[in-house]
Each structure stands twice: as structure tokens, then as C-alpha cells.
C-alpha positions as CSV (number, residue, x, y, z in Angstrom):
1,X,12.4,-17.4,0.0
2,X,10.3,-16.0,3.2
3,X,12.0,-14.8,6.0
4,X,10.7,-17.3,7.9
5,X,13.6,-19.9,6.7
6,X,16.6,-18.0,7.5
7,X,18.6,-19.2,10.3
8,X,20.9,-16.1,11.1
9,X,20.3,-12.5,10.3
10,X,21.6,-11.0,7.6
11,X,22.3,-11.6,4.3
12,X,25.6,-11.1,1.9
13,X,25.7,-9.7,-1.3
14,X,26.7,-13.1,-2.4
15,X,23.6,-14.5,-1.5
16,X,20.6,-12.0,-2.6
17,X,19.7,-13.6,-5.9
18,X,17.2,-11.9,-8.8
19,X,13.8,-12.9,-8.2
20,X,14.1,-13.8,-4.6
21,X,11.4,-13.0,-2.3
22,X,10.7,-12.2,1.4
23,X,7.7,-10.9,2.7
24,X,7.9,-9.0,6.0
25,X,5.9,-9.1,9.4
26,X,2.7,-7.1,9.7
27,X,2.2,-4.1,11.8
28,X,-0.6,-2.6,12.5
29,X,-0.7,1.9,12.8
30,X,-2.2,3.1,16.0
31,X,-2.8,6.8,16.8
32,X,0.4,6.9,19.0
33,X,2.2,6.4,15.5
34,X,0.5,9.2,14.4
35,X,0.8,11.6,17.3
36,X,4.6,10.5,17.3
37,X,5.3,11.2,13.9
38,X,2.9,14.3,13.8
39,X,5.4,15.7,17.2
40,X,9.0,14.4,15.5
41,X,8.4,15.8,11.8
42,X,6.2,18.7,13.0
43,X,3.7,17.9,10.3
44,X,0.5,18.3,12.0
45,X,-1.6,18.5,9.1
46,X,-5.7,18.4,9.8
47,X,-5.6,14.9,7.6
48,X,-3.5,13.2,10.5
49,X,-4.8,14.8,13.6
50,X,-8.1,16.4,13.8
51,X,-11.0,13.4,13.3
52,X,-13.6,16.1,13.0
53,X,-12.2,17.8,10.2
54,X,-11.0,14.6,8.7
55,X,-14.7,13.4,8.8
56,X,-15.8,16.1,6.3
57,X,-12.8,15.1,3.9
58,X,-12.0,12.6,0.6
59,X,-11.4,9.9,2.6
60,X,-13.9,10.4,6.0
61,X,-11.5,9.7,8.5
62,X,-7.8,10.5,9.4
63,X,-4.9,9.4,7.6
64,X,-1.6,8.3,8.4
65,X,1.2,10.4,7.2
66,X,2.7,9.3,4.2
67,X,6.0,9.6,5.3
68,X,4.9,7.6,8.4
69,X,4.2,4.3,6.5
70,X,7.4,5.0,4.4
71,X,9.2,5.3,7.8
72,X,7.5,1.7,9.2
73,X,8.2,0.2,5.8
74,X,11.8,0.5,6.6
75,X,11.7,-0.7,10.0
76,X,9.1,-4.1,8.6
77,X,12.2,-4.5,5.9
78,X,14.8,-4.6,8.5
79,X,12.3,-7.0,10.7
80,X,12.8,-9.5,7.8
81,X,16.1,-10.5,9.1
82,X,18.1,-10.2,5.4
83,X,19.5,-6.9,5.8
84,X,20.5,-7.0,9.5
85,X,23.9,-6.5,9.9
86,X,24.9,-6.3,6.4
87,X,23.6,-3.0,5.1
88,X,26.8,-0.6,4.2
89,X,24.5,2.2,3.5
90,X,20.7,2.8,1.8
91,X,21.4,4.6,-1.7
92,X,18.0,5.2,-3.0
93,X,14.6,5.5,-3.4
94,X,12.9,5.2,-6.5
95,X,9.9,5.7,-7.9
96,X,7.9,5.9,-4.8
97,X,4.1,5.4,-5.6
98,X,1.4,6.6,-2.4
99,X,-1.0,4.4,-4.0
100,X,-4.0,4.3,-1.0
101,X,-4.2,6.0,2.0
102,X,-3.2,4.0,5.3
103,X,-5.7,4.7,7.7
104,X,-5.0,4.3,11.9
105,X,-5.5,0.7,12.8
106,X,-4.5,-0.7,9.1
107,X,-1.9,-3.4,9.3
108,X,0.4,-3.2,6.5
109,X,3.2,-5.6,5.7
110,X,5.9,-5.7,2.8
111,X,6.2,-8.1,-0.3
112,X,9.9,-7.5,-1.6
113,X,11.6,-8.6,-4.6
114,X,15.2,-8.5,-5.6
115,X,15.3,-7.6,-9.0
116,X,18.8,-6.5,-9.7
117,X,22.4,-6.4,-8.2
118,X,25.6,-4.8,-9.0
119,X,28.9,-6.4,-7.8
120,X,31.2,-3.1,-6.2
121,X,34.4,-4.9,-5.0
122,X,36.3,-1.4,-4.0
123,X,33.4,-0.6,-1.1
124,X,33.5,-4.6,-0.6
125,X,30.0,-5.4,-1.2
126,X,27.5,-4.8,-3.8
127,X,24.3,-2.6,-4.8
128,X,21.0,-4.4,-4.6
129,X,17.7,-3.3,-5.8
130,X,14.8,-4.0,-3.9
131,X,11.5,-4.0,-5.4
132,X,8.8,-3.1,-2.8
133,X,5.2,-3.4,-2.2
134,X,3.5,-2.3,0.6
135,X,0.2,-4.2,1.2
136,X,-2.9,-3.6,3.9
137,X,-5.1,-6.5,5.4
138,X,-7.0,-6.6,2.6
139,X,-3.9,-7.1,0.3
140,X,-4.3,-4.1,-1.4
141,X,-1.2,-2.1,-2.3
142,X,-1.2,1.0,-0.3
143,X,3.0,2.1,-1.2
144,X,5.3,0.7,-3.9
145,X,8.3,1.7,-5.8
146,X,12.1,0.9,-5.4
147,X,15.5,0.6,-2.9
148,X,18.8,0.6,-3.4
149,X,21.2,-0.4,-0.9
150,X,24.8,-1.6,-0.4
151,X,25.3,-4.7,1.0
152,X,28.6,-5.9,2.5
153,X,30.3,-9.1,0.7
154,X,31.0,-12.8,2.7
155,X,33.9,-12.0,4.8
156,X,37.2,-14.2,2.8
């Protein structure tokens, strides 16, 4: 399943099923991401925000924070349309894997899989695990690993 058949917003416990897939929207990181996240988490590392200096480094030219394409990751999720509006609360994250640096003006986009769920009738929903997979252009995995969230049930 893509997000692209859904005809409402949000999904129900009841109807997140193993295996099921959704794939996100792209976006693409520009320096204002950068600057932004550099001014809100005050991590101004030289890797984010000094070209020349980046230049001389591993990867010969700036990187996005880490954290930043984490951060945007949630946001593409959301974009999907299956957890709007039904998301009690985000439990975990596990496993997380910085697989390949995200450089400013990659466009990443999210492959998700649901790959387990836990009925929890007392907080009238259920847990759902969320398998993750943060591809570039090219398709190559840049961040992966696991999310747990609670997800409302139908309303009765």
C-alpha cells in the first residue's frame, strides 16, 4: 500500500497490517534547513556550517546534521497521511543506523514497513512498529532503523 491510495488521513490500529508498505514524499535539504537547525539545536559544528573547512574534510563538502534528517524523517512520515490524527504518542526509536551522510540539496524520502503490532486495549489503541528506511535520489540508504508508536483504535 502507497500513500497515494488513501482517501482520508489517518490510519487505525485496526487497519496497519504486517508487511504493509508506504513510501513517503521526497524533500529535498537546502542550506536554510541547515542554518535553522544549526540556530534551534545550537550545534554549529564546522561539518554543517563552514564550506571551507568542510572542503578539506572526509566527505569534501558540508553535511547536514544528523539529527536534521532524523527530524525531516518524521515530518516525510507524518506527510504520508497514515498517522495523521491517530498517533497517541511516539514510544521509540530503535536501532537508528547514520548510514551516509545527507549532503545540502539531497532529496531524501522514506520506505516504511510495518513489521509488528501489539493490541493495548486499556490506552485504546495499539503499538506499531515501523520499520524505516531513509533513501536519497540515488536510492541509496542514507538512515534506517526502527519506530514505535501508539496508535488510537476505530472509534465503536
Amino acid at each position: 500500500m502507497t500513500s497515494d491510495f488513501l482517501t482520508r488521513r489517518g490510519l487505525y490500529f485496526e487497519e496497519f497490517e504486517t508487511g504493509q508498505k508506504i513510501t513517503s514524499p521526497g524533500r529535498t535539504v537546502t542550506e536554510a534547513d541547515v542554518v535553522t537547525f544549526a540556530g534551534l539545536s545550537g550545534d554549529f559544528n564546522q561539518i554543517h556550517t563552514d564550506a571551507e573547512y568542510s572542503r578539506q574534510g572526509l566527505f569534501g563538502q558540508r553535511v547536514a546534521h544528523g539529527l536534521l534528517g532524523l527530524s525531516i524523517t518524521s515530518g516525510l512520515a507524518l506527510r504520508t497521511g497514515v498517522l495523521e490524527g491517530t498517533v497517541i504518542a511516539f514510544r521509540e526509536i530503535n536501532n537508528w543506523k547514520f548510514v551516509k551522510p545527507v549532503f545540502l540539496g539531497d532529496t531524501i524520502h522514506v520506505e516504511m514497513e510495518v513489521t509488528e503490532k501489539r493490541a493495548m486495549p486499556r490506552l485504546g489503541g495499539g503499538m506499531v512498529t515501523i520499520e524505516m528506511d531513509v533513501k536519497k535520489q540515488d536510492g541509496e540508504t542514507v538512515m534506517k532503523g526502527s519506530w514505535t508508536v501508539l496508535v488510537m483504535s476505530a472509534p465503536k
